[in-house]
N, C-alpha and C positions, 0 to 999 in steps of 0.2 A: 607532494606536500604531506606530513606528516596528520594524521586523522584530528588529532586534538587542534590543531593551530585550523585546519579546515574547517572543524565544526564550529570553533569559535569565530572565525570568520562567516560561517551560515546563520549564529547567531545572532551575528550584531549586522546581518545584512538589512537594508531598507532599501532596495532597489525596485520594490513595487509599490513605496510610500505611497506617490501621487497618484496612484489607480485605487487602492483600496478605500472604503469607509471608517476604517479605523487605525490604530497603530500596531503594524506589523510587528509580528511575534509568531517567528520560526518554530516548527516542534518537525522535532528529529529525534530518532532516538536510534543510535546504531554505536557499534564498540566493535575492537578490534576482535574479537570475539562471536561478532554476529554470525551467524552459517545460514538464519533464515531471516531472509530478508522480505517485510511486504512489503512492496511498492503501491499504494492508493492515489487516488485522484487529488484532494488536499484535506486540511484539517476541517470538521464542521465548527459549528459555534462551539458546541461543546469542549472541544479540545482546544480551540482559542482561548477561551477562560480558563481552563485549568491547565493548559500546556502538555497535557498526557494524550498520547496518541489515542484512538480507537479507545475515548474514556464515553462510548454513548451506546445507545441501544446497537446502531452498528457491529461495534467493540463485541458486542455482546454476540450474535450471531458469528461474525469470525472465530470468534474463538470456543464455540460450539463446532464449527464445521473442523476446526484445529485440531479439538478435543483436548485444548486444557482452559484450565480456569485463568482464575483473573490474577494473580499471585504468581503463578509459573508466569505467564503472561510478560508483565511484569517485572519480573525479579530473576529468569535466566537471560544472559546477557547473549545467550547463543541467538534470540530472537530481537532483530530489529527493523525499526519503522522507515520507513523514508517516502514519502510520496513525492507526483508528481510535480508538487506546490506546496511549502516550506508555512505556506501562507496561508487562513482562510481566506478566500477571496469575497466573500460578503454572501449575503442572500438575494436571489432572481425573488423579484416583485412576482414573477409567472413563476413559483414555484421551485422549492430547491434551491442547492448553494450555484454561482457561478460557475465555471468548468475551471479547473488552472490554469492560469497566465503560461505561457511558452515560455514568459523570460525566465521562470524559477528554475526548468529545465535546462534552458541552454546556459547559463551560470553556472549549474550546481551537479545537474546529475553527471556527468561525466568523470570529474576529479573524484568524487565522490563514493561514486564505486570504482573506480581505481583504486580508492584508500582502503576497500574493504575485499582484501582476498582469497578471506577464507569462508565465504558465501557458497552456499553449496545447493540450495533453491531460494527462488524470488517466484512469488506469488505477484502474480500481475494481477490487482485487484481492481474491476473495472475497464472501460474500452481507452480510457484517457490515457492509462499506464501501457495496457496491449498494444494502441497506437504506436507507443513513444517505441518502445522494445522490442515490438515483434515488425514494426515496418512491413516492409511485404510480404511478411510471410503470416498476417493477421488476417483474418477471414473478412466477410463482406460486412458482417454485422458481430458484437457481441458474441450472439447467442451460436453463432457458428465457430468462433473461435474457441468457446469455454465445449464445445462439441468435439472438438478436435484437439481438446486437452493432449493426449498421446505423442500428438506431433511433434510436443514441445520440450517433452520431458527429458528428451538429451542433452538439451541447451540447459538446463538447470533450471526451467522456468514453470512455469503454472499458471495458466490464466484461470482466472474466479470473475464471480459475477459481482456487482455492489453489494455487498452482507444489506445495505438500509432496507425498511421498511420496504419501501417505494418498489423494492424488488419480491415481493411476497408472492406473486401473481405470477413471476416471471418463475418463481422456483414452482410451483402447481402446475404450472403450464410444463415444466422440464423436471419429472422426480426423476430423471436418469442422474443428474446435477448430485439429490442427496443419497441415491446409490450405488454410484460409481465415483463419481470426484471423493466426497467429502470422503468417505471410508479409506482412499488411495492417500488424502492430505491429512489423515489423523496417523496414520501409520510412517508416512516419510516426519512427519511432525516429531516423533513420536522415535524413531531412527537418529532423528538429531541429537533429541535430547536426552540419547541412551534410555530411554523408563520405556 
């Protein structure tokens, strides 16, 4: 299926309508063009109301760990979004958004990067994305797979930790994380997009 006619079918999907709190609204951002691909867990509220991927304090650490700003960001079309879930899925009363629905997955990811072939790394952002993609060959937790970053890097992949807040404690706890990942993904970054 040609990318344009698929994206506009992701956009006018409402297949998780009667699970959400609100009216579903897709945010994808990928082009024939993409080479780096994040793949995240889903949108927060923040990118549900403005429809722009990674538009939050999040957004903001990724693209610290990237090494570029919010404009390359943005505006080279070599970098694109796609998460797990197309969807916010609402906010856990216990803290935090929901995890992604499976069904966003089993509908979407598959055609989807099919459609996109000239992807040359995907950042697995989070255990939700590692799960989907690395199947078994995913560590026992998180924090072992983003450990074993190296294992991965044939396959064209990258596993990363959740940029939010919520992970602040877990990057103190692992500075091996911002002296050997980030340095490794500002440079392959950085390779993409020739500067």
């Amino acid at each position: 299926m040609p990318l344009d006619v698929l994206l506009a079918d992701i956009a006018a999907c409402r297949a998780c309508a009667p699970y959400l709190p609100h009216t579903p609204r897709p945010v994808v951002r990928v082009g024939e063009e993409t080479r780096l691909l994040i793949c995240g867990q889903a949108p927060g509220r923040l990118v549900h109301e403005t429809g722009l991927p990674f538009n939050d304090p999040s957004g903001n650490r990724l693209r610290d760990w990237m090494g570029v700003d919010r404009e390359t960001f943005y505006g080279r079309p070599e970098i694109g979004v796609a998460a797990m879930a197309f969807c916010f899925p609402g906010t856990n009363p216990k803290g935090g958004d929901y995890p992604p629905p499976a069904r966003c997955a089993a509908l979407w990811r598959k055609p989807l990067l099919a459609a996109l072939p000239n992807v040359e790394l995907t950042l697995l952002v989070g255990s939700h994305a590692q799960a989907w993609a690395l199947g078994e060959r995913m560590r026992a937790n998180m924090t072992d797979t983003v450990a074993a970053w190296r294992d991965h890097i044939d396959q064209g992949v990258l596993p990363l930790p959740h940029p939010s807040w919520r992970n602040t404690a877990w990057l103190r706890r692992n500075p091996w994380f911002e002296a050997e990942v980030a340095p490794y993904l500002r440079r392959r970054v950085a390779g993409i997009l020739g500067s």
